[in-house]
C-alpha positions as CSV (number, residue, x, y, z in Angstrom):
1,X,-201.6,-19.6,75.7
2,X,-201.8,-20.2,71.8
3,X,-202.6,-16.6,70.1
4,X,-203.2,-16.0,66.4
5,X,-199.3,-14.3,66.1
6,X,-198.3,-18.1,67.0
7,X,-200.0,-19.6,64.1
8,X,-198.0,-19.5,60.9
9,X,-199.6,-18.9,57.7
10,X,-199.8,-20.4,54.2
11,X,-197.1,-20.2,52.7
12,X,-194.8,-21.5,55.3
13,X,-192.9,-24.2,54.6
14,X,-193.9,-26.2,57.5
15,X,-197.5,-26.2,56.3
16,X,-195.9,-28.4,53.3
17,X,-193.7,-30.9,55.0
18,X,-195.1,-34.2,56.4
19,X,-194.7,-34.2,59.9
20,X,-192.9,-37.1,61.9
21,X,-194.5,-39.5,64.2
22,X,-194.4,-38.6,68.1
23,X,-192.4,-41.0,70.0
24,X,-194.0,-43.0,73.3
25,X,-194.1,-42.6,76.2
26,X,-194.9,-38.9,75.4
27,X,-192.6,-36.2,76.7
28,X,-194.2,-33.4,78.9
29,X,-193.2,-31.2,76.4
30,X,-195.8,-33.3,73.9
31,X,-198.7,-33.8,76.5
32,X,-198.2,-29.7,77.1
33,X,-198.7,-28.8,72.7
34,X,-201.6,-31.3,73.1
35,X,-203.5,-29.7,75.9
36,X,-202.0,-26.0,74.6
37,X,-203.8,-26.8,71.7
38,X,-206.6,-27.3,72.7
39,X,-206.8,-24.9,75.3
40,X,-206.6,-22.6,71.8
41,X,-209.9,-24.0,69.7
42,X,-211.9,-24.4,73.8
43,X,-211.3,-20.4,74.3
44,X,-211.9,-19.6,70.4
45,X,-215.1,-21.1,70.7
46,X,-216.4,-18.9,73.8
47,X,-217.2,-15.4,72.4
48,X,-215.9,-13.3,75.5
49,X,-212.3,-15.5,75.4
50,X,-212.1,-15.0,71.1
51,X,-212.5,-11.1,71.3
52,X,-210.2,-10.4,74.5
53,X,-207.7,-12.8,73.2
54,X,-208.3,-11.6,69.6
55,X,-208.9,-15.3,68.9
56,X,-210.3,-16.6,65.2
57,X,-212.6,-19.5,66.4
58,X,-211.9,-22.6,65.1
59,X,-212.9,-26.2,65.8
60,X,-209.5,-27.8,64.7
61,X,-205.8,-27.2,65.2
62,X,-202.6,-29.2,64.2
63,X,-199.0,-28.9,65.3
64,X,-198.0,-27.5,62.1
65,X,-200.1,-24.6,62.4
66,X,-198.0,-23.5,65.5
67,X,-194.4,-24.7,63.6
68,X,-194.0,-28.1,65.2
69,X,-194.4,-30.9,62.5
70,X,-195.0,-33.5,65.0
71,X,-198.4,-35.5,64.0
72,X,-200.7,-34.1,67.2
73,X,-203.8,-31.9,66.3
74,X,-206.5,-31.3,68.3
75,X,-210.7,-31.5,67.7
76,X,-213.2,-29.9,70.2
77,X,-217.1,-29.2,69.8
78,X,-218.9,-28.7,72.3
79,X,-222.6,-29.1,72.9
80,X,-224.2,-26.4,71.2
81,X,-222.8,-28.1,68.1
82,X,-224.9,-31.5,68.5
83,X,-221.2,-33.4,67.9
84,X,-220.0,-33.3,71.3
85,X,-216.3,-33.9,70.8
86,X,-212.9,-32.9,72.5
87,X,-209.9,-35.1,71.7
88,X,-206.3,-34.7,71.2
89,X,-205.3,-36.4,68.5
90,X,-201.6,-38.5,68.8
91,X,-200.2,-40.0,65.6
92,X,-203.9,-40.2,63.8
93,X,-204.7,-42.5,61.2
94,X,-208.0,-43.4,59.1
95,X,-208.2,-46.9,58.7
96,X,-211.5,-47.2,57.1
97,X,-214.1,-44.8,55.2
98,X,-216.7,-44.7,53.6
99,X,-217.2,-44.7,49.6
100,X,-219.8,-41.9,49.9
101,X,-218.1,-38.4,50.4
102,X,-219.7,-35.4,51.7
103,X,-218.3,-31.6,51.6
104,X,-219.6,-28.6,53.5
105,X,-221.6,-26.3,52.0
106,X,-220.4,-23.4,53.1
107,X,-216.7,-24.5,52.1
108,X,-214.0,-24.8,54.6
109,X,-211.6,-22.2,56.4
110,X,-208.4,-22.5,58.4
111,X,-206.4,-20.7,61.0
112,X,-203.6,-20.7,58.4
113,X,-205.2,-19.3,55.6
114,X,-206.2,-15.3,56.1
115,X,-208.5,-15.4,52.6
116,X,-211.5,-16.6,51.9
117,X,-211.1,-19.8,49.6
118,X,-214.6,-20.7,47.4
119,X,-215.3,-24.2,46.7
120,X,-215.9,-27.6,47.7
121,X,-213.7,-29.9,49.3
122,X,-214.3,-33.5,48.8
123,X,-213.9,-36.0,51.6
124,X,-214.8,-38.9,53.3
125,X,-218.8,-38.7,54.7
126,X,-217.6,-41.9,57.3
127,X,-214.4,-42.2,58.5
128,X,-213.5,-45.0,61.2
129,X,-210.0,-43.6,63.2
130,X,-207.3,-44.6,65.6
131,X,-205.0,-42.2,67.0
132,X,-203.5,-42.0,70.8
133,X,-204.5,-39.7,73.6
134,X,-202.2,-37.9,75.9
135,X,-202.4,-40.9,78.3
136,X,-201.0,-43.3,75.5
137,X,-204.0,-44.9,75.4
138,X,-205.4,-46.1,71.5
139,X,-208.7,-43.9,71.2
140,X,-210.7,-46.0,67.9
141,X,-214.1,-44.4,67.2
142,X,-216.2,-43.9,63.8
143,X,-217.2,-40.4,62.7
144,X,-219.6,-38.6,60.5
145,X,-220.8,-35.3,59.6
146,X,-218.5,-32.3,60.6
147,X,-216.6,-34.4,63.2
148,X,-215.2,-36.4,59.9
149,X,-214.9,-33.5,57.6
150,X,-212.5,-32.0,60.8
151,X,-210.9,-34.9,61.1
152,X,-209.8,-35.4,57.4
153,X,-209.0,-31.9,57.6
154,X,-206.9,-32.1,60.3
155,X,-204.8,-34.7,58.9
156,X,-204.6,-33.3,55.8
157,X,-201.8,-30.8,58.1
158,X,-200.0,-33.6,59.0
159,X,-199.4,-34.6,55.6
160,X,-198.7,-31.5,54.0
161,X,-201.9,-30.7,52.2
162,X,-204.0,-27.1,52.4
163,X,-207.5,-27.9,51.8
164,X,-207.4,-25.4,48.8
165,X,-205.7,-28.6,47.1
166,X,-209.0,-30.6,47.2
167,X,-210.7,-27.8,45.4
168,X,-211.4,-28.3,41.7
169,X,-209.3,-24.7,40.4
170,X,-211.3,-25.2,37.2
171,X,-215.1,-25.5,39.1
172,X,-214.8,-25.3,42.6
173,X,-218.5,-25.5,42.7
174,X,-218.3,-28.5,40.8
175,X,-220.9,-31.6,42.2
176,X,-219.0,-33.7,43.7
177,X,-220.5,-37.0,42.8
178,X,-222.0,-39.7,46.0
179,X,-221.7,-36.9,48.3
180,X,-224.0,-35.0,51.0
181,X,-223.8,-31.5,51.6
182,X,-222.9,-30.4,55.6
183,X,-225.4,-27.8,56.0
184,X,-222.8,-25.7,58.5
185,X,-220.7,-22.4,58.6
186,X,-217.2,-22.9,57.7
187,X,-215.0,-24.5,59.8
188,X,-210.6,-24.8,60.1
């Protein structure tokens, strides 16, 4: 089982480097980081799991963040969200978005990053996105809300990018113009 001592910080180098493109038909070592990461954000989401495991809840998790820069991360709300999501995530892509961008209001958060970080982060309000499950099957579905803001977050991992870069260092509170606020707590 993922713990928080597995999860490597900023400042890592791995948190900075692009990761490669997982090869098909997926090895079991690959279909076991896909379903060990998400075994990690299911238990970090139920209260008794997070405090015995010392768990930071979470809603996201890429292979980076446990030192394998293979593009894999992981998504999982459950139903007490209202988003209703679980997916593992194989060699993700957006291929379409929106023009309107939305940002949380509560600014984001990640299992990488032990500071609190004050700001917006600009992305995508819509995002449409194909990626592969653990089966090798092509998953393509549309997303909005927090569901997209994870997504893009996500990603961002597999491409190198903290989402402290987004943040404008000279007004992080700056309005970010054609966007909607997510009214929700911050998420990784």
């Amino acid at each position: 089982m993922i713990r928080m001592k597995d999860i490597i910080r900023e400042g890592h180098p791995t948190l900075r480097k692009r990761s490669e493109e997982v090869k098909f038909p997926l090895s079991e070592e690959i279909r076991k980081l896909g379903g060990d990461l998400l075994e990690y954000v299911v238990n970090s989401q139920d209260d008794e799991l997070a405090e015995k495991h010392d768990l930071r809840p979470g809603v996201g998790i890429a292979a980076p963040q446990i030192n394998r820069a293979q593009r894999i991360f992981v998504l999982h709300f459950d139903d007490s969200t209202g988003e209703n999501l679980s997916m593992v995530a194989v060699n993700p892509k957006i291929v379409s978005h929106s023009v309107e961008k939305s940002y949380l209001a509560a600014g984001e958060g990640c299992l990488s990053v032990d500071r609190v970080i004050p700001g917006y982060v600009p992305r995508y309000a819509r995002v449409t996105v194909k990626a592969f499950n653990l089966d090798g099957e092509e998953i393509k579905m549309r997303l909005k809300g927090l569901p997209a803001i994870a997504f893009q977050h996500e990603l961002d991992h597999l491409n190198g990018v903290m989402f402290f870069d987004h943040i404008d260092s000279k007004n992080p509170f700056a309005e970010i113009e054609n966007a909607i606020a997510i009214e929700r707590d911050s998420a990784e």
